[in-house]
C-alpha positions in Angstrom: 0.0 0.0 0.0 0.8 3.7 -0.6 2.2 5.6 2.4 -0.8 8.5 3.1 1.2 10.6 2.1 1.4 9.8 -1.0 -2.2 9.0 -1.8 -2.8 12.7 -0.6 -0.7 14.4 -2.6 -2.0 11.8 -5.7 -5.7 13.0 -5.1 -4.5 16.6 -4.9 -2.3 16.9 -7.9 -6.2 14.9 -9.6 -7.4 18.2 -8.2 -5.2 20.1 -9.8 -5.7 18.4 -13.1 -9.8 18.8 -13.0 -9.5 22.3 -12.1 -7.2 23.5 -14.9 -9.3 21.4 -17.3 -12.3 22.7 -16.2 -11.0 26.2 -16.1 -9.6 25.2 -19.9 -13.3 24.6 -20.9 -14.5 27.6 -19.4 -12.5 29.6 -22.1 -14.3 27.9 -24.4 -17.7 28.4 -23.2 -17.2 31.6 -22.6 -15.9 32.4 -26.3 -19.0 30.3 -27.4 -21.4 29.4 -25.1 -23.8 26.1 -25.8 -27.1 25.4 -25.9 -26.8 21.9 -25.2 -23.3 19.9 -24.3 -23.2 16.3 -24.9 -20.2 14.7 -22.5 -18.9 11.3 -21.7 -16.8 10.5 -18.8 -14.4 13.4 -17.7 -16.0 15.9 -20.2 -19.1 15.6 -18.2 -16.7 15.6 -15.0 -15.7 18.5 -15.7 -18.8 20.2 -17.5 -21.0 20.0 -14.8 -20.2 22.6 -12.4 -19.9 24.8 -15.7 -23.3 24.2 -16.8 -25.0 26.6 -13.7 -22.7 29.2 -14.8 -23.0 29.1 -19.1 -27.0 28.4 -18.2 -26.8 25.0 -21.0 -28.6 22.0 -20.9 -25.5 19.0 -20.4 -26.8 15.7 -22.1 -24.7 13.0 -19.8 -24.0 9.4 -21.6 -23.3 6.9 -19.2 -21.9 3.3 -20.5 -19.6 1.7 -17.7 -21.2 -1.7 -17.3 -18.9 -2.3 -14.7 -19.8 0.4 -12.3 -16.3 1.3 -11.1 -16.8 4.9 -11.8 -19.5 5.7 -9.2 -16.6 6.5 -6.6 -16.7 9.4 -4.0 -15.4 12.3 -5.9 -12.6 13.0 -2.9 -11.3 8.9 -3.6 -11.0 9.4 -7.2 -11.8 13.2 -8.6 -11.5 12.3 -12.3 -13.2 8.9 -12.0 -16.0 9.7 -10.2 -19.6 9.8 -12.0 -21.5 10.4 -9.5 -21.8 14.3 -9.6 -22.1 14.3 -13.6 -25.3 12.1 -13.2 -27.1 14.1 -10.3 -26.4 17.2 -12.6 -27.5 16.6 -16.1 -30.3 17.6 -17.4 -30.4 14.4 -19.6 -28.7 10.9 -18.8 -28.4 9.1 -22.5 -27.8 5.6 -21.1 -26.7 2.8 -23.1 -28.9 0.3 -22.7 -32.1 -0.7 -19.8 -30.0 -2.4 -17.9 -27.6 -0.2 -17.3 -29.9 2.4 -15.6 -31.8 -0.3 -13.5 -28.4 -0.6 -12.4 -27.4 3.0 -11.9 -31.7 3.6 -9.9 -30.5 0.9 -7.1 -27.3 3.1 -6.9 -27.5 6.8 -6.9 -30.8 8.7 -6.3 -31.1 10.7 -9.5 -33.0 14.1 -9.7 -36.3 13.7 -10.6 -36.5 16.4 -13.2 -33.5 14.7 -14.6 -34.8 13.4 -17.7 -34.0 9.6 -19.4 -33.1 8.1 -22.3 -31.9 4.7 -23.7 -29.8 4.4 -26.4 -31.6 2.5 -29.2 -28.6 0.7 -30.4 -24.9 0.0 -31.0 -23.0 0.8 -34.0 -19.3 0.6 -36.6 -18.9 1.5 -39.6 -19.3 -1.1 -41.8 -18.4 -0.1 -45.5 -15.1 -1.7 -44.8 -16.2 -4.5 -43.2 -16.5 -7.4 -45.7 -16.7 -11.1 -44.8 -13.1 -13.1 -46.5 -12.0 -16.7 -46.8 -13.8 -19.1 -44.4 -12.5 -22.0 -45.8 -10.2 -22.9 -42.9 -12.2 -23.7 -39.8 -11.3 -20.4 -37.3 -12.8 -19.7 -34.0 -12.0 -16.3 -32.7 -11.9 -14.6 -29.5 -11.3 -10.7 -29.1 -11.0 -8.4 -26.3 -9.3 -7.3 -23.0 -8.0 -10.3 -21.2 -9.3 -9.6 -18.0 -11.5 -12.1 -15.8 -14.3 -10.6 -16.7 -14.3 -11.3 -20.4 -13.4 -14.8 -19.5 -10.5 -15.6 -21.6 -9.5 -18.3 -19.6 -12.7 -20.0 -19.1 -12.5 -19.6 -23.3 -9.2 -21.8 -23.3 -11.0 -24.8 -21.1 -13.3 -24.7 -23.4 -11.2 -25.3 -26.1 -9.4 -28.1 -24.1 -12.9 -29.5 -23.7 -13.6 -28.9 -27.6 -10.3 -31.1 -28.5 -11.1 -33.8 -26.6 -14.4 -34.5 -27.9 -14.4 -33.1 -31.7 -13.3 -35.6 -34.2 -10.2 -33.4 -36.1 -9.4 -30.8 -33.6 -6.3 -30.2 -35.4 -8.0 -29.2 -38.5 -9.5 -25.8 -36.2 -7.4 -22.6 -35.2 -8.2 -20.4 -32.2 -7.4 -16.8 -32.5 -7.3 -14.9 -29.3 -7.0 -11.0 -30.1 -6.1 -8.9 -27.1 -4.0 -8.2 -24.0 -4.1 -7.5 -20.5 -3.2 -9.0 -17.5 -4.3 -12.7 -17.6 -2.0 -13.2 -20.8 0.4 -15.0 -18.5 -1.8 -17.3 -16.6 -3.1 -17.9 -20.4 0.8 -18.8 -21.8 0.9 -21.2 -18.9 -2.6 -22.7 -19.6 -1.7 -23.3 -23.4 1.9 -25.0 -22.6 0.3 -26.9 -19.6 -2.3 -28.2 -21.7 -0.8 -28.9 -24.4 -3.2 -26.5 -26.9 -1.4 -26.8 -30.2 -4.1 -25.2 -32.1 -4.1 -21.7 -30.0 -2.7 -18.8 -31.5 -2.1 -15.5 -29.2 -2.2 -12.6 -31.5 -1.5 -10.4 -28.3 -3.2 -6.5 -29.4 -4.4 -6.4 -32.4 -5.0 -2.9 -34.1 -7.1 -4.1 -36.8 -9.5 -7.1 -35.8 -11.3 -7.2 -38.6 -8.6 -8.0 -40.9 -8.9 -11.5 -38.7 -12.3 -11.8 -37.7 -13.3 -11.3 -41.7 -11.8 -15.4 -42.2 -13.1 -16.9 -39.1 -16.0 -18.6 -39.0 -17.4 -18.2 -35.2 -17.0 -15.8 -32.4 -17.1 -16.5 -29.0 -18.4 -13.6 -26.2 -18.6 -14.8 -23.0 -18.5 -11.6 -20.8 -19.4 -12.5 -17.0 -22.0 -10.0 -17.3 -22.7 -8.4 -20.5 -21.8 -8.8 -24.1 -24.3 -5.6 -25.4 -22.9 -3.6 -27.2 -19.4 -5.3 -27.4 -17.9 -3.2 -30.3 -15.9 -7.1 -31.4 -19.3 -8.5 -31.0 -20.7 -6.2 -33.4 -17.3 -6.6 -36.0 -17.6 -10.3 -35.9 -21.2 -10.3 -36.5 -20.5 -8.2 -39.7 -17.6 -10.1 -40.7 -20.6 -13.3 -41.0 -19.2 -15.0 -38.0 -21.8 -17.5 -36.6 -21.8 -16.4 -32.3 -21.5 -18.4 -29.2 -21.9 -16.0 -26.3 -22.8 -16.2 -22.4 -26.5 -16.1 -22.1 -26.1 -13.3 -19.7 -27.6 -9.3 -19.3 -28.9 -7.7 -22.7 -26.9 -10.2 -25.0 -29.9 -11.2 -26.7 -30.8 -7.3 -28.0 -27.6 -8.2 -30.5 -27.5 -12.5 -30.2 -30.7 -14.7 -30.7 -31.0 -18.6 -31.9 -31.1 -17.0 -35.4 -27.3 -15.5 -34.7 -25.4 -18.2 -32.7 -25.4 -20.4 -29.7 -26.5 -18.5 -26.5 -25.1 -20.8 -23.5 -23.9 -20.7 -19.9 -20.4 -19.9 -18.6 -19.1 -23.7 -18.5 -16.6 -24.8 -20.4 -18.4 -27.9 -21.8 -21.2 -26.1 -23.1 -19.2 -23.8 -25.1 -17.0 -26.4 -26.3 -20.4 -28.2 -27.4 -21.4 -25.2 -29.0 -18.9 -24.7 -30.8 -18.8 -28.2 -32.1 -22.2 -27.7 -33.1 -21.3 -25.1 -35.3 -18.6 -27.1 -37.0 -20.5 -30.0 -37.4 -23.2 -28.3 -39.4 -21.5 -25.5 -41.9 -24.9 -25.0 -43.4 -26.1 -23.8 -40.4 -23.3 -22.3 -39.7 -23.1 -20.0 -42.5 -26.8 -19.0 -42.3 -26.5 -18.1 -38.7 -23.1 -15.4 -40.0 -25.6 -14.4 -43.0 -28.0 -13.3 -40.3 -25.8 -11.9 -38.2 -24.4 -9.7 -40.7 -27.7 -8.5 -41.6 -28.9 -7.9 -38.1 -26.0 -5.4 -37.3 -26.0 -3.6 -40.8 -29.9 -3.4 -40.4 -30.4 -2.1 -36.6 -27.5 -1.5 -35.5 -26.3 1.3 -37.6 -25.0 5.3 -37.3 -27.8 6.3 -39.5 -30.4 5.1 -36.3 -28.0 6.4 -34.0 -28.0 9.6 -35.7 -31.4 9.9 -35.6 -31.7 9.4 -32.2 -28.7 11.4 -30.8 -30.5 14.4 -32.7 -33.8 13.9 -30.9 -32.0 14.4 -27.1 -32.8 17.9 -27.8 -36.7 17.9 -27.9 -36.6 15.7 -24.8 
């Protein structure tokens, strides 16, 4: 542990830092003041205060599906969300579940307005589907424990011990962060000759367009998993953890939606393989769902209406 010392002067040069940024902004309000300001995360940190004096409207979007921004603002002054949410005029959350969540929480104002975000989306004009003639299985995001990456490699120990060729399948994992060692150990242990760390990747899609399924398993969400939503338009049949708003992007007409054990997603993914009819039909679909409903032209739309709320 930090000597407390150290942690004060820590939250006081934060101080520092939030002042002069907020003192940077004010320059520019005062130059140009808004009608409405639309901030994520530390712009609405340090918009807020600025808001009583400029006399705007701040629209606050709110997307941390972990929660670990609701701090006291003295513990962590640019990480803390809870004054940004009991001053906007609008909270744009990102999906139902998330203000539920953020309702058992915080006691918001109640002439503080609501709205949910109607979707998710990339752009996809340079997203098209490649080569799935080798059998690839891909897996993309931080390696943390809550994206699950090593429950994703007993699954694929599970997977080579009861699918016929396992040799004839790759798994790409995409991604770093701090259970890549325990992973590196897992793999030699193991013995997983088909795994191939790709360690950060800058461009996903240029793998995810020749794979052939996905896997999400997210401990407690997988909406709106930006990777999610690049495999589904690269045609990449899904297995996902049946968990939080993961069905408002996966159905039974996109992939396989199962539970977080290592059997069941090895048997989904043998599923898959086993049946490249459905296979493909269940990418087809997922490409269209994303192109169709989850697109910037909906999103425009609806970031335009926050104003006549």
């Amino acid at each position: 542990k930090k000597p407390c010392y150290k942690i004060i002067i820590s939250r006081l040069l934060t101080l520092y830092k939030l002042i002069k940024y907020t003192y940077k902004l004010h320059l520019i309000y005062k130059k140009n003041t808004p009608d409405y300001v639309y901030s994520v995360w530390i712009g609405g940190m340090i918009s807020w205060p600025l808001k009583y004096i400029y006399k705007f409207k701040m629209v606050y979007s709110y997307m941390d599906s972990g929660f670990s921004s609701l701090d006291t603002f003295w513990k962590h002054p640019l990480k803390c969300e809870r004054l940004p949410l009991k001053n906007a005029d609008i909270i744009d959350f990102l999906s139902e579940g998330l203000y539920d969540e953020i309702k058992n929480r915080i006691t918001l104002k109640k002439k503080t307005k609501i709205s949910i975000t109607p979707c998710s989306f990339k752009n996809y004009d340079k997203i098209i589907p490649g080569d799935k003639n080798t059998f690839i299985i891909s897996f993309s995001s931080r390696l943390t424990p809550i994206k699950n990456p090593i429950l994703f490699l007993q699954s694929i120990k599970e997977f080579n011990t009861l699918y016929v060729n396992p040799k004839a399948v790759l798994f790409q994992v995409m991604g770093d962060g701090v259970c890549m060692p325990e992973m590196k150990k897992y793999i030699v242990d193991e013995n997983l000759q088909n795994v191939q760390l790709l360690g950060h990747v800058s461009k996903p899609v240029e793998y995810l367009k020749n794979s052939s399924v996905f896997v999400s398993i997210q401990q407690t969400n997988n909406y709106p998993s930006q990777s999610l939503l690049e495999a589904m338009a690269c045609e990449n049949a899904i297995v996902a953890s049946d968990v939080g708003e993961t069905r408002k992007l996966v159905t039974e007409k996109e992939g396989f939606l199962v539970e977080l054990h290592p059997l069941k997603i090895a048997l989904a993914m043998a599923n898959l393989l086993d049946n490249k009819e459905k296979m493909e039909m269940m990418g087809k679909r997922a490409r269209g769902k994303v192109l169709n409903e989850h697109n910037i032209n909906r999103y425009m739309e609806y970031f335009y209406s926050l104003e006549n709320l």
